[in-house]
C-alpha positions in Angstrom: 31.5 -26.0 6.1 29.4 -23.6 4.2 25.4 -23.3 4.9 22.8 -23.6 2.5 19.1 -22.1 3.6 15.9 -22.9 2.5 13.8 -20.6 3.2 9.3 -20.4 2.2 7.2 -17.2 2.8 3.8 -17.2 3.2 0.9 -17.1 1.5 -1.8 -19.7 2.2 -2.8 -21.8 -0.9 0.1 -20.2 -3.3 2.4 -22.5 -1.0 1.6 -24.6 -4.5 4.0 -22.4 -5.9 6.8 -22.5 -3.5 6.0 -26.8 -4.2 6.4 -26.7 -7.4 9.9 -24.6 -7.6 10.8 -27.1 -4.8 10.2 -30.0 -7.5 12.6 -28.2 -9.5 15.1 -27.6 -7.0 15.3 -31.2 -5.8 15.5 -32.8 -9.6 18.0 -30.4 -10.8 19.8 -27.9 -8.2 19.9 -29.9 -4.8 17.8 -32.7 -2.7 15.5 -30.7 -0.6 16.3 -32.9 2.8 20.0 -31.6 2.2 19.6 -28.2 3.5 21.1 -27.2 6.1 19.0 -24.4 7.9 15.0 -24.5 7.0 12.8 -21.4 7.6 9.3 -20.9 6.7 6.6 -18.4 7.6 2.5 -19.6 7.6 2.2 -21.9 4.5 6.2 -21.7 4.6 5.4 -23.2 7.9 4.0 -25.9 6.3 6.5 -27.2 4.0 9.7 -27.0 5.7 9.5 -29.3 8.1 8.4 -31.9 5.4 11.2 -30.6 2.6 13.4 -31.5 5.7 12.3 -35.0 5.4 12.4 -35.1 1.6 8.6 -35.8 1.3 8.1 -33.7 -2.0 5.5 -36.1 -3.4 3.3 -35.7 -0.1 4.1 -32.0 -0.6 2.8 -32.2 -4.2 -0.3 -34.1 -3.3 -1.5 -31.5 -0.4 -0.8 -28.2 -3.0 -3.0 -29.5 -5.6 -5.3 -31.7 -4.3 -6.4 -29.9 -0.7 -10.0 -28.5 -1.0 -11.5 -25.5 1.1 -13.1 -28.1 3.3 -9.7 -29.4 4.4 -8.6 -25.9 5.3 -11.5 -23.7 7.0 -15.1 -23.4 8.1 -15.8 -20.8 5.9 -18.0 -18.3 7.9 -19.4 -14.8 7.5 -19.0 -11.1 9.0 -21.3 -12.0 12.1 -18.5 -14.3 13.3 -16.7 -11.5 14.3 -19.1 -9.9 16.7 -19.3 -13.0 19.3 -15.9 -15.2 17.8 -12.3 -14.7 17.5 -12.1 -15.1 14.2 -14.5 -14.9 10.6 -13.3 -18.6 9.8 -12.6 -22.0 11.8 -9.6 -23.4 11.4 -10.1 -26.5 12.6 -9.8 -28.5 9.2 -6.3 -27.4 9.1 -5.2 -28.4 12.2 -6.7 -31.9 11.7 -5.0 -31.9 8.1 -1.4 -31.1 10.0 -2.0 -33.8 12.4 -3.2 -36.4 9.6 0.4 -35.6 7.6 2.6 -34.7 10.3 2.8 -38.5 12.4 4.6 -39.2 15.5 6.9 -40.7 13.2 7.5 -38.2 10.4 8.2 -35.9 14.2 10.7 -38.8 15.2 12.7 -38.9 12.2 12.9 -34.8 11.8 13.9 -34.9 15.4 16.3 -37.4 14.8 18.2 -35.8 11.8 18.6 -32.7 14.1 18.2 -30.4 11.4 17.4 -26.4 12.0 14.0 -25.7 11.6 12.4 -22.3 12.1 8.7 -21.9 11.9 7.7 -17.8 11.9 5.5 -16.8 14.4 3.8 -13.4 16.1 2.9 -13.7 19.9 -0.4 -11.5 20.4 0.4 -10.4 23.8 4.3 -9.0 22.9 3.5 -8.1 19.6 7.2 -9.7 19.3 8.4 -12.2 16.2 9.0 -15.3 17.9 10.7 -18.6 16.0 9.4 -22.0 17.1 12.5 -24.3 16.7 13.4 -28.1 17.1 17.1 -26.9 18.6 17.8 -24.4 21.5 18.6 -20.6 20.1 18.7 -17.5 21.3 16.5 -14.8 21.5 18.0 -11.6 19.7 16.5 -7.8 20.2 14.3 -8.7 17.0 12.6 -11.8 18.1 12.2 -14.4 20.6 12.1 -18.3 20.4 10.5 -21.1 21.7 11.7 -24.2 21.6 9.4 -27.4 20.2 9.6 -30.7 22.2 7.5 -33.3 20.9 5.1 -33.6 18.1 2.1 -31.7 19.7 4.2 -28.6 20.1 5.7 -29.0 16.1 1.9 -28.9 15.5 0.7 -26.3 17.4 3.3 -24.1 15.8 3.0 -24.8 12.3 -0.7 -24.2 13.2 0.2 -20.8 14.6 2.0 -19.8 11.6 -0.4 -20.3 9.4 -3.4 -18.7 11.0 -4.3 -15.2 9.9 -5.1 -13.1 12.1 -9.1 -11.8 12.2 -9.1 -14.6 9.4 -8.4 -17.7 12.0 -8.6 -18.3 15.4 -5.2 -17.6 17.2 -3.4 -20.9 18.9 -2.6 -20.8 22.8 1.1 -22.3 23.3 0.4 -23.9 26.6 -3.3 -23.6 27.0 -4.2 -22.6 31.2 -0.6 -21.3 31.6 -0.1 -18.0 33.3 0.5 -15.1 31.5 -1.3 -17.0 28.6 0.5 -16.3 25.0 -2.0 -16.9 21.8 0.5 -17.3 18.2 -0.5 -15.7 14.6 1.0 -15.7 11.3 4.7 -14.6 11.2 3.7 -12.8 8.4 2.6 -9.8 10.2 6.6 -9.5 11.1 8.2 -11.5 8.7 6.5 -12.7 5.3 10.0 -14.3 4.2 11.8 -15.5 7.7 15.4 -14.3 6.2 16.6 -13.4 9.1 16.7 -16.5 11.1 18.8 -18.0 8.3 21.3 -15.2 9.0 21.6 -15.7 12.6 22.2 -19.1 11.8 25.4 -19.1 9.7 24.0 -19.5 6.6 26.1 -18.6 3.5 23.8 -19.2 0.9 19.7 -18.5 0.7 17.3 -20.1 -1.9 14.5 -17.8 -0.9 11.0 -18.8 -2.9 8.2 -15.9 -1.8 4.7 -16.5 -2.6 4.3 -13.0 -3.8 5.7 -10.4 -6.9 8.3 -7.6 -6.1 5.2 -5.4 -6.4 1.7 -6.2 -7.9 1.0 -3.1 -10.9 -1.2 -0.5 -10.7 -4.9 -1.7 -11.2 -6.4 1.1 -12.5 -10.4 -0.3 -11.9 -12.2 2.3 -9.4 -12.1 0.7 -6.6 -15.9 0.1 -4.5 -16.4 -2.5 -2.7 -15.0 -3.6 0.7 -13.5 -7.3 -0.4 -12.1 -5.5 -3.6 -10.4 -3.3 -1.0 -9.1 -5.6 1.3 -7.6 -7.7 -1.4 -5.8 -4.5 -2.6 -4.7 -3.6 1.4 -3.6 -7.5 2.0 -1.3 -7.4 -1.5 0.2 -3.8 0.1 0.2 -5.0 3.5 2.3 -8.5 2.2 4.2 -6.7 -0.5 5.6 -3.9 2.3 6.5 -6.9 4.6 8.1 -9.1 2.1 10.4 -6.3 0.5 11.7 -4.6 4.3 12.7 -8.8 5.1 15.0 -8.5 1.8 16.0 -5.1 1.8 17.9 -5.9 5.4 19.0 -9.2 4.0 20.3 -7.9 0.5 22.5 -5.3 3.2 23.9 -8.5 5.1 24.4 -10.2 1.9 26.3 -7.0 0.1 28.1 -5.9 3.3 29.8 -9.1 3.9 30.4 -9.6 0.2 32.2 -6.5 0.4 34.2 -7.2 3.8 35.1 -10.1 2.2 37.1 -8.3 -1.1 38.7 -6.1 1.3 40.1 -9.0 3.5 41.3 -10.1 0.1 43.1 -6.7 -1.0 45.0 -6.0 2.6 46.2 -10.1 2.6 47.8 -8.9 -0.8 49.3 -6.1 0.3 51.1 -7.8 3.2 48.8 -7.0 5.9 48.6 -10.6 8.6 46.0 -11.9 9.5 45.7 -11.5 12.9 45.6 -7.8 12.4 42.8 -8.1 9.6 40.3 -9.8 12.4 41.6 -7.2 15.0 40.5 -5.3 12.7 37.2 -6.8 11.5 36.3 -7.9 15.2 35.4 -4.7 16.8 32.1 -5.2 19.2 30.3 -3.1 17.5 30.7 -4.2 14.4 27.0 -4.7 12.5 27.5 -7.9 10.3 29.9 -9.7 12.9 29.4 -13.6 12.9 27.4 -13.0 9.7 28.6 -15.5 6.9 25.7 -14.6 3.9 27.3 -14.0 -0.1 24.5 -15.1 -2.1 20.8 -14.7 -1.7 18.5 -16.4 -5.1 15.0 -15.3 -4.8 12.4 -17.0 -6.4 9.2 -15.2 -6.6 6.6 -15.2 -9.3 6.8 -12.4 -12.0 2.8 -11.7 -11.4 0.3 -12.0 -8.7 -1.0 -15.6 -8.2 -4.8 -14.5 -9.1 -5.2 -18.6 -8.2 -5.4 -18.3 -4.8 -7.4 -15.9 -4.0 -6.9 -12.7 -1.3 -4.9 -13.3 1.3 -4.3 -17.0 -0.5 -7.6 -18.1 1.2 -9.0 -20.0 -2.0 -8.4 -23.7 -2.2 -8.8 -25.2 -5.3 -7.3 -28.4 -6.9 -7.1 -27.1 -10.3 -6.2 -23.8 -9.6 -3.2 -24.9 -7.3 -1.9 -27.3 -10.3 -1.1 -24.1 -12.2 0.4 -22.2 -9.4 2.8 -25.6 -8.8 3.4 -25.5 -12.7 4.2 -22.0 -12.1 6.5 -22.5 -9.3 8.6 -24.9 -11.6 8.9 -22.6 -14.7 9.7 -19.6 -12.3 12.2 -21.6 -10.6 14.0 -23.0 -13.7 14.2 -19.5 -15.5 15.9 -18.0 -12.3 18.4 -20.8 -12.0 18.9 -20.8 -15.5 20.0 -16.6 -15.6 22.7 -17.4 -12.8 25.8 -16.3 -13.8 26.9 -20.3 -13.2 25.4 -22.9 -14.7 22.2 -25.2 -12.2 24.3 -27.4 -10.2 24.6 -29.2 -6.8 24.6 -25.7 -4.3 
């Protein structure tokens, strides 16, 4: 049976956009528990494992209603000379374990769907995937498998903390040779390629970010204005290398595909087709994707601040607003009509 993937980027607080297009999604394209693959990176991190368990509303309520409070200690440069990290973190790990409950872990557990959370390990420098089911590691990233409700925390904590920004999280603190977790987004803003891996046929893809923020023109002369400008390149650079190599899978097999088509018409059997097709080294072997629909906003989301550090109620309503509109004018130019996918 064909594989649908949802799959969220990152992007701290603009996760209110990837909500909103959710809302869309689930009241006019498909139920977002109905997935069959989930993948998210940082604030993606966030949401997929409670899209998995169909709790938009909750999902609604945290995107427009969290404060900075909730989130981070806010602190200032001098953190960084004696401290890991400019801000705490702390609020957010208390808000994961206030809305993720031993039994929201229990019933996620028990529906044995695929989750992914995105992760970078300090000490490899490798992409590693946190993950509820056993999967192997490839040449581009590693996994770690999740176990019980502490370890689904830990990770979506990991995820989402920015390096310099947030503290790293130790995976098993006191073990030897100890492994601290950032933000997959320093690999992997939009964790496509877990999806692929995975069997998955068709992507709804929902990045945090535009194809490409336009040229600001503004003289540019003071340190924050610059890292805001180096975070949207940074992200932007990311985001666009985790498409270009899924838009490849996504044409190649589309095009393996037509010629299976043409040599069963001329005659040729099967069997030799997938001799054929089933050479070692082929590339896209065992890869199944035709259709990838990206949902990204058409402008940067100015709302949530750099890096998507700014929390604010208001401002997070209009990203979610956003995230609907964007989602039901991409659905609406698909050459076939919204429906069940």
């Amino acid at each position: 049976m064909a594989k649908t993937a949802l799959v969220i980027s990152g992007g701290g607080s603009k996760g209110a956009f990837a909500v909103g297009a959710l809302s869309f999604i689930h009241q006019n394209v498909k139920a977002i528990d109905q997935f069959d693959l989930y993948c998210g990176t940082s604030t993606g991190s966030l949401i997929v494992p409670l899209a998995a368990l169909g709790e938009l509303a909750l999902l609604k309520q945290i995107y427009t209603t969290t404060k900075q409070t909730d989130v981070l200690i806010m602190g200032g440069i001098a953190n960084l000379i004696g401290n890991v990290s400019l801000h705490d973190a702390t609020p957010l790990k208390r808000l994961i374990e206030t809305h993720l409950t031993d039994s929201r872990f229990t019933n996620l557990k028990a529906s044995t769907k695929p989750v992914f959370l995105a992760t970078v390990c300090l000490q490899t420098e490798r992409l590693v995937y946190f993950t509820m089911q056993a999967a192997n590691a490839t040449l581009d990233y590693d996994t770690e498998r999740i176990l019980n409700v502490v370890d689904l925390r830990r990770a979506m904590l990991a995820s989402a903390c920015q390096p310099v920004f947030m503290q790293p999280v130790e995976w098993r603190p006191g073990a030897v040779p100890v492994r601290q977790f950032v933000d997959g987004g320093l690999h992997e803003l939009t964790p496509l390629q877990a999806a692929i891996d995975h069997g998955a046929e068709k992507i709804i893809a929902i990045t945090n970010s535009p194809v490409q923020t336009p040229a600001d023109n503004r003289l540019i002369n003071k340190a924050t204005a610059m890292l805001d400008r180096t975070i949207d390149l940074f992200s932007e650079d990311v985001s666009n290398n985790d498409y270009r190599l899924a838009n490849f899978y996504q044409q190649t097999t589309t095009y393996l595909q037509r010629v299976r088509a043409q040599l069963r018409a001329q005659g040729v059997s099967s069997a030799v087709i997938e001799q054929a097709f089933g050479q070692a080294d082929n590339p896209v072997a065992g890869t199944a994707l035709t259709e990838i629909i990206q949902i990204r906003p058409e402008t940067k989301l100015l709302e949530g601040g750099p890096g998507g550090l700014t929390f604010n109620p208001p401002a997070m309503q209009q990203m979610f607003d956003k995230g609907i509109e964007q989602a039901k004018k991409v659905f609406a130019s698909l050459p076939q009509p919204v429906g069940p996918v």
